[in-house]
N, C-alpha and C positions, 0 to 999 in steps of 0.2 A: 677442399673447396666446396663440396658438393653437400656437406656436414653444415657449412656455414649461411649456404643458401635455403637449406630447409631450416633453419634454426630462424634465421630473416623471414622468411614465409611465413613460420608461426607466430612469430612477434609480431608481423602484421597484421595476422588474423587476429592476436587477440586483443589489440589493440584497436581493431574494427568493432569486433566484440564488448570491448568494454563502454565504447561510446556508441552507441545502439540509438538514436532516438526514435521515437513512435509519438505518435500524435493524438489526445483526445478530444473532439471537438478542437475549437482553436487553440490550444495549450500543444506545445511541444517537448515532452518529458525525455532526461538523457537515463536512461536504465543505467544505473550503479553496476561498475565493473565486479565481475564474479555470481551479479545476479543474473538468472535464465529469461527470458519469456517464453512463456506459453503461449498455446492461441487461445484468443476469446472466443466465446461464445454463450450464448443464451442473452441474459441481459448485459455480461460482462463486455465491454469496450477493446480493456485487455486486461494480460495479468501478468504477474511475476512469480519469480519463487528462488529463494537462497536455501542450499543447503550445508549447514554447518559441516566443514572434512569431518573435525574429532570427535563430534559427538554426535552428528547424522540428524541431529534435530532439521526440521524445517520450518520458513517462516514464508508467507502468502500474502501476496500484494496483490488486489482486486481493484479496479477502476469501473468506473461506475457513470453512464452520463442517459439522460433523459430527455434531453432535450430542453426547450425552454420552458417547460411545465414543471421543470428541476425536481423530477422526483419527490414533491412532497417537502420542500423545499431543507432548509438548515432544520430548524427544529426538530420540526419530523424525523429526521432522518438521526439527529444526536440520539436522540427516546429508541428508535429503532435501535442503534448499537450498542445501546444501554439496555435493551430488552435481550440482547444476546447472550446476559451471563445467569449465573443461576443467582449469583447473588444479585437482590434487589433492593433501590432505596439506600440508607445509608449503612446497609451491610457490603455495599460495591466500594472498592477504592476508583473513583473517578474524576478526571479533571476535565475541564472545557475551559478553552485559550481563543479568543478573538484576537487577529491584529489585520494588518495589511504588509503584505507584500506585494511593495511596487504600487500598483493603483490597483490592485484585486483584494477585495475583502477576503481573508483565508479563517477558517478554525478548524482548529487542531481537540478533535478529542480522544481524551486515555480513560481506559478502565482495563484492572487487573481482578482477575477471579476466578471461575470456573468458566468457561465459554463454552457455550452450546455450539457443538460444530455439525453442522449440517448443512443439506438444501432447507430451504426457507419454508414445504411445505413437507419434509420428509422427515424421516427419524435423527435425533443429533445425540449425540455421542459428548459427554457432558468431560472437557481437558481440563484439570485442576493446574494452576498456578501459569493462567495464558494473559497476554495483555493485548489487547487490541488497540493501534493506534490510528487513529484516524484523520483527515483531512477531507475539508470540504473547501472547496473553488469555486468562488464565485465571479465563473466565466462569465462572458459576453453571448456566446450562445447558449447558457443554462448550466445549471452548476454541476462540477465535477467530483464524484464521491470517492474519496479511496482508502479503501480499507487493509491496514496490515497487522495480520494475527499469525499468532506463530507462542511458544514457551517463554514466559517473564522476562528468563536472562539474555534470549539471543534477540528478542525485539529490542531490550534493553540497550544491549549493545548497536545493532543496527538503524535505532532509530535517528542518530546524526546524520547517515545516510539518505533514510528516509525522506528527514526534512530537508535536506540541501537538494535532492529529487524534485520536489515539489516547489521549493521557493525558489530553485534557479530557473524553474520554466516560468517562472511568473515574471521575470527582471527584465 
């Protein structure tokens, strides 16, 4: 019996776990079961991070909010995430997707190539074959920026996750 009640206790916990929400500015995001969060800090709001079991790769979800001066707003900030690979121009493989979700204007931008991984005023460290996927939120109190970078095939895969993160806070 005593076997059965710890095994219930953890089912609980990870099922608390898996529905995690946190909040950026007005948006209420559910963290994807099996991803961690980290604490934020610096300019980050908050962050995540999946680590693949079988192959230890990892992938890094940054949230990003400014307030109503929105960071420099969508443009700016696509040319920023675009400025993050080594490849430039139409040596980058990159997309940019506008829609709406719900009544929030959302886009979505991809680019695949070398990523320059660093702090933004420090040395970066140049990952061949990384894809950065991006969303931008355009909240009510200023838009929300989120960035997930991580190796080709594990963004690849987690990025359904990704987007059902971001458009079920928006519903």
């Amino acid at each position: 019996m005593k076997h059965y009640l710890i095994l219930l206790l953890l089912c609980i916990a990870s099922s608390a776990q898996a529905q995690e929400k946190f909040k950026v500015s007005t948006v209420t995001f559910t963290r994807p079961a099996g991803w961690e969060s980290l604490p934020a800090g610096g300019m980050r709001a908050a962050e995540l991070r999946l680590v693949e079991a079988k192959t230890k790769e990892e992938l890094e979800v940054a949230f990003f909010h400014f307030g109503p001066a929105n960071g420099g707003g969508t443009e700016a900030n696509i040319k920023r995430w675009l400025g993050l690979f080594q490849e430039q121009g139409q040596a980058l493989k990159q997309n940019v997707e506008n829609l709406r979700a719900g009544k929030t204007a959302l886009t979505y931008v991809q680019a695949e190539g070398t990523y320059m991984k660093g702090p933004p005023l420090g040395d970066k460290t140049p990952m061949r074959g990384w894809i950065l996927l991006g969303a931008i939120v355009e909240a009510e109190g200023g838009h929300i920026f989120i960035r997930m970078t991580g190796p080709s095939a594990l963004v690849t895969v987690r990025a359904p996750e990704f987007k059902k993160m971001v458009e079920g806070a928006l519903k």
